[in-house]
C-alpha positions in Angstrom: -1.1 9.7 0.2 -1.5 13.6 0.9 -3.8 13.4 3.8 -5.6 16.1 2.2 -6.9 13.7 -0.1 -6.8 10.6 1.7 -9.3 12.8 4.7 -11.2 13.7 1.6 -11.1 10.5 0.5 -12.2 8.9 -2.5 -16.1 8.0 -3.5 -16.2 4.4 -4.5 -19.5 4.2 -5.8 -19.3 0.5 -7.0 -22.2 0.6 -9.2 -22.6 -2.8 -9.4 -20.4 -5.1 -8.1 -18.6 -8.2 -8.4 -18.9 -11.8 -8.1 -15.3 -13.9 -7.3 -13.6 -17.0 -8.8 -10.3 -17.7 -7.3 -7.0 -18.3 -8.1 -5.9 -22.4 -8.2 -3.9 -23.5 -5.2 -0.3 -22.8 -4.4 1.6 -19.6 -4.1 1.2 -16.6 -5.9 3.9 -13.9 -7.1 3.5 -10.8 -9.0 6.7 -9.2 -10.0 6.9 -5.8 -9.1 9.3 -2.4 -9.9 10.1 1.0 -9.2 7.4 3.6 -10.2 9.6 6.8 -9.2 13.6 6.6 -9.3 16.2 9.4 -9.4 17.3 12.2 -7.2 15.5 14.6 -9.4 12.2 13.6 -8.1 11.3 17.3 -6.3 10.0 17.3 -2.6 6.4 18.7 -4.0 6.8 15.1 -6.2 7.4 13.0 -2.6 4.5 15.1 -1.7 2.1 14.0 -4.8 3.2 10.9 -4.4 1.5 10.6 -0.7 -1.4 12.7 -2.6 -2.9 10.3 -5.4 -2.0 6.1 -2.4 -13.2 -27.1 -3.1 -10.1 -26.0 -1.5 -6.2 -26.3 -1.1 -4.9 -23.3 0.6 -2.4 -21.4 -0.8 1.2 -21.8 1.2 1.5 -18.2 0.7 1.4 -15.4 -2.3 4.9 -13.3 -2.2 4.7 -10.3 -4.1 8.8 -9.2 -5.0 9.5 -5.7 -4.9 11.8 -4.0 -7.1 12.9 -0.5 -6.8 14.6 2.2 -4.0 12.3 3.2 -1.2 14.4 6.8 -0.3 12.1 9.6 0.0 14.3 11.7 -2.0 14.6 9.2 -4.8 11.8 6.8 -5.3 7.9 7.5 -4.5 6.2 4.6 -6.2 6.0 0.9 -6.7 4.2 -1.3 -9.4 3.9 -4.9 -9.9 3.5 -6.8 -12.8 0.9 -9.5 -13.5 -0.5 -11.3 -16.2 -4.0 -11.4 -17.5 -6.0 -13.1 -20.1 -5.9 -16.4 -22.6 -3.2 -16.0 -24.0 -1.8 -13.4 -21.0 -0.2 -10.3 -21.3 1.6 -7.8 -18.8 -0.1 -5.2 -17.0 1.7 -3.1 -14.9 -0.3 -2.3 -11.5 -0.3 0.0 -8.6 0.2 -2.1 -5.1 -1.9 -0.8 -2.8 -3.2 -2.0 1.1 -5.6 1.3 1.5 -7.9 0.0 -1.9 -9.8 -2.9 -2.8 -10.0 -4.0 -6.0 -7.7 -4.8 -8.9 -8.5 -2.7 -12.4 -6.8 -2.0 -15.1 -6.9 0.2 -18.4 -9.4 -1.2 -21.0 -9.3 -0.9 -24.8 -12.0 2.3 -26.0 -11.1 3.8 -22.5 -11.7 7.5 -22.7 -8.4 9.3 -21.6 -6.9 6.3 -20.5 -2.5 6.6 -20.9 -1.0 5.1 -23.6 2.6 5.5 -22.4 4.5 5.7 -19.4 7.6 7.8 -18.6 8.6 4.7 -15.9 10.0 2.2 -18.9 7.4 -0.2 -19.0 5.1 -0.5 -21.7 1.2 0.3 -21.1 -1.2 -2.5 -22.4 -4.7 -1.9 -22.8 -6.6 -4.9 -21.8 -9.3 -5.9 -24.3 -11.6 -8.9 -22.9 -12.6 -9.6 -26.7 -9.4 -10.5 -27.3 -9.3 -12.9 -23.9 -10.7 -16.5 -24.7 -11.5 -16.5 -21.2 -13.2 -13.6 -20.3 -16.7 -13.0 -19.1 -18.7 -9.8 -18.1 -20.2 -9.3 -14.3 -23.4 -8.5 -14.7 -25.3 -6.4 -12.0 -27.5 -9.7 -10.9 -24.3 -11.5 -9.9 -24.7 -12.7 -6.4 -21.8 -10.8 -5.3 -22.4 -7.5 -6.4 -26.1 -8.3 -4.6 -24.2 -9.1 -1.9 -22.1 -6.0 -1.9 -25.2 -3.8 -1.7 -27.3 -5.8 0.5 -29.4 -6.6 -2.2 -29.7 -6.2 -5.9 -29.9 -2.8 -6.7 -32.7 -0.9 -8.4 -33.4 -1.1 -12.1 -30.7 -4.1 -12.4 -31.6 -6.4 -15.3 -29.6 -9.4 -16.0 -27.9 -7.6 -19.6 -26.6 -4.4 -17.1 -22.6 -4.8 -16.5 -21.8 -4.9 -12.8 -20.0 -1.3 -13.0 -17.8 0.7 -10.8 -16.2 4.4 -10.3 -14.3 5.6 -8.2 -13.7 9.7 -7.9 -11.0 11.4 -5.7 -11.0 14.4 -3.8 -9.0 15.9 -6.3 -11.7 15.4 -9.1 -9.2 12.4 -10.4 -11.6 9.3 -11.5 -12.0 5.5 -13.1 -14.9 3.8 -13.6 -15.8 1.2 -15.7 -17.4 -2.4 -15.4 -16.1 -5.9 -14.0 -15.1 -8.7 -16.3 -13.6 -12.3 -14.8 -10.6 -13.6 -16.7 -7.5 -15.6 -15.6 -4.7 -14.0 -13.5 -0.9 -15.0 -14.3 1.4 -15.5 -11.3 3.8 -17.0 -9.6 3.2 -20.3 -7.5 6.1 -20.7 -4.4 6.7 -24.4 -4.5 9.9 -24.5 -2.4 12.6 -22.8 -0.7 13.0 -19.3 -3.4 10.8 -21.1 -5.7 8.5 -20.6 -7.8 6.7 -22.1 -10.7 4.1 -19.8 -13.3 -0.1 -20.9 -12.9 -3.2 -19.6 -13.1 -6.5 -18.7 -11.5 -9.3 -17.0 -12.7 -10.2 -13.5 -10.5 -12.8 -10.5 -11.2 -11.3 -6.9 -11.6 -12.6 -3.7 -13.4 -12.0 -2.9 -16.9 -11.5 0.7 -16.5 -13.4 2.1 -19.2 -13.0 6.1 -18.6 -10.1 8.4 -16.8 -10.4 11.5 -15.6 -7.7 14.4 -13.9 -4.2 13.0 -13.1 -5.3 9.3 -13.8 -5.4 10.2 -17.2 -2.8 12.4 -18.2 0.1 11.9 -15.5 3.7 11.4 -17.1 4.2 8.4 -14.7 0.8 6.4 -15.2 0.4 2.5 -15.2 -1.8 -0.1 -16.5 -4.2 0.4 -13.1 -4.4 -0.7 -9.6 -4.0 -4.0 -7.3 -6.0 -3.3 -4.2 -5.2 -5.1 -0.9 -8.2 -3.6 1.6 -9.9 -5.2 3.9 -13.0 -5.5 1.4 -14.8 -8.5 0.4 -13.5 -7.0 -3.3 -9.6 -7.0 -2.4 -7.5 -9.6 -3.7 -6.3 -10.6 -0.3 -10.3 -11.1 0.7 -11.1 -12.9 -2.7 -8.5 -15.7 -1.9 -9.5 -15.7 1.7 -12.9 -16.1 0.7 -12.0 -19.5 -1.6 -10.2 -20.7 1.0 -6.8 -20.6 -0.8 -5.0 -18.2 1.8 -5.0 -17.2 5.5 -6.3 -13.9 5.2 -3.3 -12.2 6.7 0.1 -10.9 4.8 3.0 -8.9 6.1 6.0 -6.5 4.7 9.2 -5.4 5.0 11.1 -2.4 3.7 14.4 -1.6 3.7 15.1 1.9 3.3 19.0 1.8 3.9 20.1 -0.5 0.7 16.7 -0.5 -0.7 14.3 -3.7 -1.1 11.8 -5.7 1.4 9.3 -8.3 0.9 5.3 -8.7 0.5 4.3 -12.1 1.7 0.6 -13.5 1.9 0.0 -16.1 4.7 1.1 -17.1 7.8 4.6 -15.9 8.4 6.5 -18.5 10.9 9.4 -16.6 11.7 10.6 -14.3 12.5 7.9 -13.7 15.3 6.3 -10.3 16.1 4.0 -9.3 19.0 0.7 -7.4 18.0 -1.6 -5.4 18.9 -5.6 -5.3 18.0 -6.9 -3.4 14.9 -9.7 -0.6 16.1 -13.2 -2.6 14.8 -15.8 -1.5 12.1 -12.5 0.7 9.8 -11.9 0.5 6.4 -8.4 0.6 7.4 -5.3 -0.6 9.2 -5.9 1.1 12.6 -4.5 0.5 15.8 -4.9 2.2 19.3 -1.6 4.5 19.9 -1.2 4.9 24.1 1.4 7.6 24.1 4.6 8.9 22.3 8.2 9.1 23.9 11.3 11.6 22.7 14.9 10.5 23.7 13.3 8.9 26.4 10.4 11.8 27.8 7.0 10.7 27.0 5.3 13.3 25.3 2.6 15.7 27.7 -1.0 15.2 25.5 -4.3 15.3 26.4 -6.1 11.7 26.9 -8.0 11.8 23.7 -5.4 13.2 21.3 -5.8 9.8 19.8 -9.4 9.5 19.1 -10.7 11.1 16.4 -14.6 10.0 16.8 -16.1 7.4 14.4 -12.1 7.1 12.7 -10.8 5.8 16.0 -7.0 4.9 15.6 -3.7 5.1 14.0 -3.7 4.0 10.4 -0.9 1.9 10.2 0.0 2.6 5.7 2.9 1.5 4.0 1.5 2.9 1.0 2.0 6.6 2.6 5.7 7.8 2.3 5.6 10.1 5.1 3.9 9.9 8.9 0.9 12.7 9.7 0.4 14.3 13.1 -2.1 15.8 14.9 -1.2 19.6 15.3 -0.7 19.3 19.1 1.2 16.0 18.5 3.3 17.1 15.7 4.4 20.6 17.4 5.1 18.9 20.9 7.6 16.1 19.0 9.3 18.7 16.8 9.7 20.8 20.0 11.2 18.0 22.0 13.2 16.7 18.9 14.8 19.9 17.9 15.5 21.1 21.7 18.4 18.5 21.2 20.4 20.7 18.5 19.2 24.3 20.3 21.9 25.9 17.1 19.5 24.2 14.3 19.2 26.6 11.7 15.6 25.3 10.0 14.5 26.4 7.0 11.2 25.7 4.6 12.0 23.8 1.3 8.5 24.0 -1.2 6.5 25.2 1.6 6.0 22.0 3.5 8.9 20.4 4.7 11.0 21.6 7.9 14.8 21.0 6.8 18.4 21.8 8.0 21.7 21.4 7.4 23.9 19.1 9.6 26.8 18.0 9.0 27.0 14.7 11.9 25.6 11.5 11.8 21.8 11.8 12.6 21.8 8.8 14.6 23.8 10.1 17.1 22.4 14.1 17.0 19.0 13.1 17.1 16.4 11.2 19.5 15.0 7.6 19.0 11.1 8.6 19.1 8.8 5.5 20.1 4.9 4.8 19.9 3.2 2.7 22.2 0.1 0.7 21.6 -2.2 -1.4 23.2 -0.9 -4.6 24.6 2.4 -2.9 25.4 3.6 -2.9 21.4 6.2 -0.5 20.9 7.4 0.8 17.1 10.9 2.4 17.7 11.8 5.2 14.7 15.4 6.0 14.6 16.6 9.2 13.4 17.7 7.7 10.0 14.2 6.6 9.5 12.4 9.8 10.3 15.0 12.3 8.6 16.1 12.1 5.1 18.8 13.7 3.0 18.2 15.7 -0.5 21.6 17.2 -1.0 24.9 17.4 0.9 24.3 17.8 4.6 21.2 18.8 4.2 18.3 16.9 5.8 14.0 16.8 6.1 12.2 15.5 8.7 9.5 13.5 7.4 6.7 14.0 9.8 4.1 16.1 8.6 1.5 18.3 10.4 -1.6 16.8 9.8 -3.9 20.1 10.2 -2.1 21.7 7.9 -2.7 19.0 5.1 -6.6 18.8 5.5 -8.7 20.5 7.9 -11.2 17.7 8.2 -7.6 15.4 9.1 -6.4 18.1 11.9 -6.9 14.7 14.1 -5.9 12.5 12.0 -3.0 10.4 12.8 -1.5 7.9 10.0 2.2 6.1 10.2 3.8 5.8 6.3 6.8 3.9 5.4 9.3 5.9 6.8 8.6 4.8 10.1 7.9 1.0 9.1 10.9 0.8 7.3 13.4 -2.1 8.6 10.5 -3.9 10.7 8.6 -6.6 9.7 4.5 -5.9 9.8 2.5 -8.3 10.4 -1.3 -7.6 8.7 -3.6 -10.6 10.6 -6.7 -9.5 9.5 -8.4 -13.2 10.7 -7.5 -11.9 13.6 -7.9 -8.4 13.7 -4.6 -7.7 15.2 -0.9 -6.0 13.5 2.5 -6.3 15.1 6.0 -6.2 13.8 9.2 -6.3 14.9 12.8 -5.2 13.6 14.6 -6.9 11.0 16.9 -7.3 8.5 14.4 -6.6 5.2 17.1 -7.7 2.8 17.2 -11.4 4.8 14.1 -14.1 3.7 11.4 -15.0 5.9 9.6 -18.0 6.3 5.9 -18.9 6.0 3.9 -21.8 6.6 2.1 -24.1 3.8 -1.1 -24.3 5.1 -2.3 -27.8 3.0 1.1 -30.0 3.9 2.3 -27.9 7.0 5.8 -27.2 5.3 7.8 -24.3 5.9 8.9 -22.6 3.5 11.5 -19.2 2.7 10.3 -16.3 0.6 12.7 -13.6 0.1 13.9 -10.1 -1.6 13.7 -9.7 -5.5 14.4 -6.8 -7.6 12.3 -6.2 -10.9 14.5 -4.5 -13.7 12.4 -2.1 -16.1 12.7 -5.6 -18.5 11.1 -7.4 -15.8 13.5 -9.5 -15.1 13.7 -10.6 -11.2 16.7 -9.8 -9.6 17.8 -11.8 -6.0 18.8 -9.2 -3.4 18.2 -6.1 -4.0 14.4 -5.2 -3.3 12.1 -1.9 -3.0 10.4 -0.6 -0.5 6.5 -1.4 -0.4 5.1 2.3 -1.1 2.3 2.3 -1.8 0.7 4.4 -4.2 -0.2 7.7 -5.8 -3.5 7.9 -6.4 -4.6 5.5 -3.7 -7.5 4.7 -3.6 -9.0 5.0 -0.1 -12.3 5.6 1.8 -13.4 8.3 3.1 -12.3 9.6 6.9 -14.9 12.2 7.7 
């Protein structure tokens, strides 16, 4: 997400909002694909993708990605899910910084009706859905929501949302409950199809690039910390720990999306900053090639937004302006005959002919609780042509004046770690790993152990062993505001 956008954040002014039913027991998978792919995809693209971001419990959900995560190549990732009686596909943004799931309804004004991606768009229609039902505004969730039931709320008013962007981009709409499609893990790479019944916004009007963009899908899947993200509404029925983690591989493509507890490998954490509508942590300092950057002691507080935002669904990493021209300095002082140039006004390239790995510094960030995230110059730098190369930090003052302070970590700097999200906890961690290898989570209701790995999802939907896509998440975001 452009921080320009994500600083001016997004109003969600949730009308109305909505009550939860929850999905049945087991373990849930959504298939999930490519949004951007091909080497044609401009930098100012990369850039616009950053813009727009009772009671068995569930062993785990895992959530296969499909795709290549390459700055240069790929931007965005979708996954596909089912919805109504009798189901259809929908084709949905993946997304950690929002918090609920919508989707496209039938009568939406401005709403796409085709995709340039190769998946088909579906309008969903609840008349059509022999189990759908309408939130109304009296629902005890959406009184819940607001701390009350809101004024004027009578019990024929639809519990309603809309969310607007800083770039004048919108959806709104109303909530309906129907059953969600997915994919239950019931062993070792297994799965087996179920359903569950979950409340998610018919988007009922589109405005800006929601509306008219080339590369639309069917909505959004948010995975927030909010009562209203789908990671909170199987908390809340008890069917999941309310933690999940990633993995992204960004040199042969793929990673993994797990919800649960994830038994190996291990990772040591460190606590999320309280009272945030993100993922923040507390960053201690930064080293270069070993020399730990000179800052001053509250470079890293940024008031009420304390924190790093830790955001696989950025591409690219955002720096403070004092943070961002000390690294560079120290970075660059290694190859004093760099010839740097500007590509589409933003991004600070050169040509270099070497391997990066061994021109180019490791740069680390420490954290509270002595948690270090190494970034290795093949992470931080990427390649759009023939020896020439892009560093993907970005000055955050430059991107937002209200974000000048602002300092948010995207996937090119958790690529080839595991991240742990343990919001139960309120802590993150990750470690290194191989992203195209399985992991193994924990079955809450029969303590069995079990391995969920990569998948690939073709443009038929077909899921692919192996080859998996990087967890970007998502143009058009959809994320709180920061000032």
């Amino acid at each position: 997400m452009d921080l320009r956008r994500l600083l001016v954040g997004l109003t969600v002014a949730v009308l109305f909002q909505l009550g939860f039913v929850f999905l049945a027991s087991g373990n849930v998978v959504f298939k999930v694909q490519n949004k951007f792919a091909g080497k044609e995809r401009s930098l100012s693209a990369l850039k616009a993708h950053d813009a727009r971001r009772h009671r068995r419990i569930l062993s785990a959900v895992d959530l296969p990605l499909g795709g290549n995560g390459h700055p240069a190549e790929a931007g965005l990732y979708f996954a596909k899910i089912g919805l109504g009686n009798p189901p259809k596909d929908y084709f949905v943004q993946v997304d950690t910084g929002s918090d609920i799931l919508w989707v496209n309804c039938a009568n939406c004004d401005r709403c796409p009706t085709k995709s340039d991606l190769g998946v088909k768009l579906t309008l969903y229609d609840p008349t059509t859905s022999a189990s759908a039902t309408k939130i109304y505004c009296d629902d005890e969730f959406c009184a819940a929501t607001y701390n009350g039931v809101l004024q004027g709320c009578t019990k024929d008013i639809p519990c309603q949302y809309n969310v607007v962007y800083g770039d004048g981009s919108s959806t709104a709409g109303f909530f309906v409950r129907d059953n969600l499609q997915f994919e239950r893990v019931t062993g070792n790479l297994q799965t087996a199809s179920a359903n569950g019944s979950v409340i998610f916004g018919c988007g009922a009007k589109q405005s800006g690039e929601l509306g008219t963009s080339s590369e639309a899908l069917d909505g959004i899947l948010g995975f927030g910390q909010a009562n209203s993200s789908m990671i909170s509404q199987l908390a809340a029925a008890g069917k999941v720990k309310k933690m999940f983690a990633h993995c992204l591989d960004n040199a042969n493509g793929g990673g993994i999306f797990a919800i649960g507890e994830v038994v190996s490998p291990k990772a040591n954490t460190t606590p999320m900053v309280a009272n945030q509508p993100h993922y923040n942590v507390v960053m201690k300092e930064i080293e270069v090639g070993n020399n730990v950057l000179e800052l001053p002691t509250d470079t890293f507080d940024s008031g009420d937004r304390k924190g790093t935002i830790i955001d696989s669904g950025t591409t690219l990493a955002y720096l403070p302006e004092t943070v961002y021209d000390s690294m560079m300095t120290k970075i660059v002082a290694q190859q004093p005959g760099l010839k740097l140039h500007t590509v589409e006004e933003q991004f600070l390239c050169f040509q270099y002919s070497g391997n990066v790995d061994d021109g180019f510094p490791v740069v680390k960030f420490h954290f509270e609780d002595s948690l270090t995230l190494s970034v290795y110059p093949h992470d931080y730098l990427f390649q759009i042509r023939d020896d020439v190369w892009c560093f993907g930090w970005q000055n955050s003052g430059v991107q937002s004046k209200d974000g000048r302070d602002m300092t948010l970590l995207g996937d090119l700097v958790l690529s080839n770690k595991l991240v742990l999200y343990d919001i139960e906890n309120q802590a993150i961690g990750w470690t290194e790993y191989n992203c195209s290898s399985s992991i193994k989570v924990r079955d809450e209701s029969s303590g069995s152990v079990y391995s969920v790995g990569p998948h690939n999802v073709s443009a038929a939907s077909h899921l692919i062993s192996g080859r998996i896509i990087t967890f970007l998440l998502l143009a058009f975001a959809v994320f709180h505001r920061f000032s």
